[in-house]
mmCIF file of the N, C-alpha and C atoms, coordinates in Angstrom:
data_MODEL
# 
_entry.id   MODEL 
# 
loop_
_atom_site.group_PDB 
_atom_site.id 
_atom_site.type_symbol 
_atom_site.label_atom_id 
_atom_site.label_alt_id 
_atom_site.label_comp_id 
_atom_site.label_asym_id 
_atom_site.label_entity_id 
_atom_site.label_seq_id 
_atom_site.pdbx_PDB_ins_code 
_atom_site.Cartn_x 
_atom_site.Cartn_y 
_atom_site.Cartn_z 
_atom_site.occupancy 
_atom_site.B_iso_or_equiv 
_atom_site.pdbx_formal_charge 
_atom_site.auth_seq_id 
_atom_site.auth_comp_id 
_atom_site.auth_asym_id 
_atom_site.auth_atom_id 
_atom_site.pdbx_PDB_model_num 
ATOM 1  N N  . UNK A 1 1  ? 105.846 -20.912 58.976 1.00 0.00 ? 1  UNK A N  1 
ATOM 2  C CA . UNK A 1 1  ? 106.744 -20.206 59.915 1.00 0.00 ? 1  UNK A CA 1 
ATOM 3  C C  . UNK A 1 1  ? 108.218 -20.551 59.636 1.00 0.00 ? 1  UNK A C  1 
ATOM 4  N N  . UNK A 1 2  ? 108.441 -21.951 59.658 1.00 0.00 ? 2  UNK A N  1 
ATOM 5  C CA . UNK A 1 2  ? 109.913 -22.016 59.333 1.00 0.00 ? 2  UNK A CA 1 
ATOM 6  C C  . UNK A 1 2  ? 110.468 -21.679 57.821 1.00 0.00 ? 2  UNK A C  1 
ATOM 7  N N  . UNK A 1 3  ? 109.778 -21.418 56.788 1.00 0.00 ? 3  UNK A N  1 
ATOM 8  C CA . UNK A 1 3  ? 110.188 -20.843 55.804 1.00 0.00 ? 3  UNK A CA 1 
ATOM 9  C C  . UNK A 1 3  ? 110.617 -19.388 55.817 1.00 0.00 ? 3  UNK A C  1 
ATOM 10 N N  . UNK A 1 4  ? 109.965 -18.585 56.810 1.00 0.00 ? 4  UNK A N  1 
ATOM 11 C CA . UNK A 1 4  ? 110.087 -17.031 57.305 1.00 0.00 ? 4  UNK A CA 1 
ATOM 12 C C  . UNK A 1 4  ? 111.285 -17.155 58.449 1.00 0.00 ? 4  UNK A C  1 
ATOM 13 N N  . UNK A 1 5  ? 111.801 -18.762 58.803 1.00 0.00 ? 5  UNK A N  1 
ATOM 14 C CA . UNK A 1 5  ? 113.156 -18.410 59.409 1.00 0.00 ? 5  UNK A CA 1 
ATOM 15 C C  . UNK A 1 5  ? 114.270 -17.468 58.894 1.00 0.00 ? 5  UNK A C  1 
ATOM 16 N N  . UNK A 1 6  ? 114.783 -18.170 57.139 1.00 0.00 ? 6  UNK A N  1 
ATOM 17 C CA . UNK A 1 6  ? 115.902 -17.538 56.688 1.00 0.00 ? 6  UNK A CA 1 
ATOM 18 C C  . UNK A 1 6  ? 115.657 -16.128 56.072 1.00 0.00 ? 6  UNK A C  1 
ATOM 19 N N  . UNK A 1 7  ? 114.174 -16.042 56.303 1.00 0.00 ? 7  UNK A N  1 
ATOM 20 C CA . UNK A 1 7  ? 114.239 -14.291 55.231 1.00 0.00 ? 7  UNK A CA 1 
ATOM 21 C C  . UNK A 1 7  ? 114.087 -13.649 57.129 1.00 0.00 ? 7  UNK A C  1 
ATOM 22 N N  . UNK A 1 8  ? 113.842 -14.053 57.955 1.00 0.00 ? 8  UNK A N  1 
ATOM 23 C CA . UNK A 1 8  ? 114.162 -12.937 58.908 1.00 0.00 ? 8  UNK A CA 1 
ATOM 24 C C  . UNK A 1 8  ? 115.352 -12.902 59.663 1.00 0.00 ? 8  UNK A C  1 
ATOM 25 N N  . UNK A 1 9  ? 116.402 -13.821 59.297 1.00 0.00 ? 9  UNK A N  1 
ATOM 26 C CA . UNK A 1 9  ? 117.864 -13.855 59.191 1.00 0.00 ? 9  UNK A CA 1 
ATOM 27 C C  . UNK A 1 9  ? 118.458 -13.187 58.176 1.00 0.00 ? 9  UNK A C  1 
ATOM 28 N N  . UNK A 1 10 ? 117.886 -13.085 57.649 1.00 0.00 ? 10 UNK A N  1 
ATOM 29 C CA . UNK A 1 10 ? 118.369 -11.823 56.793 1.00 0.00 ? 10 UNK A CA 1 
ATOM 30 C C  . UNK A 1 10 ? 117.906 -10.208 57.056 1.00 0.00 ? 10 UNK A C  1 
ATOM 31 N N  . UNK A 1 11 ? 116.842 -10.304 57.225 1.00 0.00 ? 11 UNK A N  1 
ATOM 32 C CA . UNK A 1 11 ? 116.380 -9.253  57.406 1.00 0.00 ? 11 UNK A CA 1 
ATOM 33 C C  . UNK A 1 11 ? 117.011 -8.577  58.858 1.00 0.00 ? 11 UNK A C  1 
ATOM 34 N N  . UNK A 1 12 ? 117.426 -9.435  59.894 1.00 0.00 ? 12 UNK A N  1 
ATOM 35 C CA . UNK A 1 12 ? 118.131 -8.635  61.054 1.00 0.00 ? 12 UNK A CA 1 
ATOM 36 C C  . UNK A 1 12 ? 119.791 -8.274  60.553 1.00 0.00 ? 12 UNK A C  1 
ATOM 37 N N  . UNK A 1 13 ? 120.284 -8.850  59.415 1.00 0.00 ? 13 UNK A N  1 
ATOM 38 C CA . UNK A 1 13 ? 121.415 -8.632  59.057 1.00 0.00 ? 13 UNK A CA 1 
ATOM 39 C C  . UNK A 1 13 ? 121.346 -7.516  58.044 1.00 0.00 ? 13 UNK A C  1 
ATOM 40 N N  . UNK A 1 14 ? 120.055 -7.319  57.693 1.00 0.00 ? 14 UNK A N  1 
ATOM 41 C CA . UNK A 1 14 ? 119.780 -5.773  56.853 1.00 0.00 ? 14 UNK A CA 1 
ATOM 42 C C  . UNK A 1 14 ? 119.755 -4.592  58.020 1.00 0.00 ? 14 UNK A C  1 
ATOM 43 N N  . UNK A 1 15 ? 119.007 -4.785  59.019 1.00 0.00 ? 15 UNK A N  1 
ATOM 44 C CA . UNK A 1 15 ? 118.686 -4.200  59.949 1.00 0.00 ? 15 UNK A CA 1 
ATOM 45 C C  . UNK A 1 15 ? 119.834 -3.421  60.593 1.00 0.00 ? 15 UNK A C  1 
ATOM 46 N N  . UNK A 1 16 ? 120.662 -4.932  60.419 1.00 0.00 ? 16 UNK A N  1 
ATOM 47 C CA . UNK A 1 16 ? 121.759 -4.648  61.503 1.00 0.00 ? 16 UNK A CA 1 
ATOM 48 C C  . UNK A 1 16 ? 122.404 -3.296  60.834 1.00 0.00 ? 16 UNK A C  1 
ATOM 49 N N  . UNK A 1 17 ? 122.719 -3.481  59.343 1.00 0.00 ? 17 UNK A N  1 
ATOM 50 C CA . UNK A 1 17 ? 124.043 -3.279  58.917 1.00 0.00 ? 17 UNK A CA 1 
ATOM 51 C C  . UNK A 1 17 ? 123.321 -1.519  58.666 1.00 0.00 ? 17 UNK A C  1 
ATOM 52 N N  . UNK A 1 18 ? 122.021 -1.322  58.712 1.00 0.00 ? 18 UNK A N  1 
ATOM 53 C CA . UNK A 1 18 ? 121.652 0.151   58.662 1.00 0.00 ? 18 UNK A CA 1 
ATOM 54 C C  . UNK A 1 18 ? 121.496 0.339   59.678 1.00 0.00 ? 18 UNK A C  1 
ATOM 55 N N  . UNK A 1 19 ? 121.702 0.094   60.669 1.00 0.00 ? 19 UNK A N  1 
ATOM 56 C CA . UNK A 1 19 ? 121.828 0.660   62.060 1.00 0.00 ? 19 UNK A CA 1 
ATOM 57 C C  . UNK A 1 19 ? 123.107 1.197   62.344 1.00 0.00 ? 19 UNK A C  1 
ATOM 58 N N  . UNK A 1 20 ? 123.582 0.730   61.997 1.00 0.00 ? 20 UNK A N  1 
ATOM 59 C CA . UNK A 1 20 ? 125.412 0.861   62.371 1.00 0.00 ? 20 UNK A CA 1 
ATOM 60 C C  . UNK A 1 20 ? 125.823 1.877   61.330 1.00 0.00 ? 20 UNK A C  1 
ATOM 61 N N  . UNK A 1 21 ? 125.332 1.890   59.761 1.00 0.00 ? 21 UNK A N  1 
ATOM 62 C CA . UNK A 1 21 ? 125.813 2.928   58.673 1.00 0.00 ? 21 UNK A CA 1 
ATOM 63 C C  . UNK A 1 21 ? 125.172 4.205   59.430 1.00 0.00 ? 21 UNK A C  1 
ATOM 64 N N  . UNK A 1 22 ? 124.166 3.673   60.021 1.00 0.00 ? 22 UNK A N  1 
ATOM 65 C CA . UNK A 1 22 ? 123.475 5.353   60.483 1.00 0.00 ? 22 UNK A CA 1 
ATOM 66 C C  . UNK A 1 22 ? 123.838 6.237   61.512 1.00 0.00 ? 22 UNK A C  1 
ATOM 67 N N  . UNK A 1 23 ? 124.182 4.658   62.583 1.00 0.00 ? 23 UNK A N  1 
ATOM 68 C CA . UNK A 1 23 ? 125.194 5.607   63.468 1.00 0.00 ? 23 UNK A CA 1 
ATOM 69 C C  . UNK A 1 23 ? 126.438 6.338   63.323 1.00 0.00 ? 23 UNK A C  1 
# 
């Protein structure tokens, strides 16, 4: 589990940043 900390810190900062290009 704590190895899947930094890839899903990333992954909400992927998330994030196509959420916002899309809006």
């Amino acid at each position: 589990m704590p190895q899947m900390a930094p890839i899903n810190w990333l992954t909400l900062f992927i998330i994030f940043s196509i959420s916002f290009m899309i809006f």
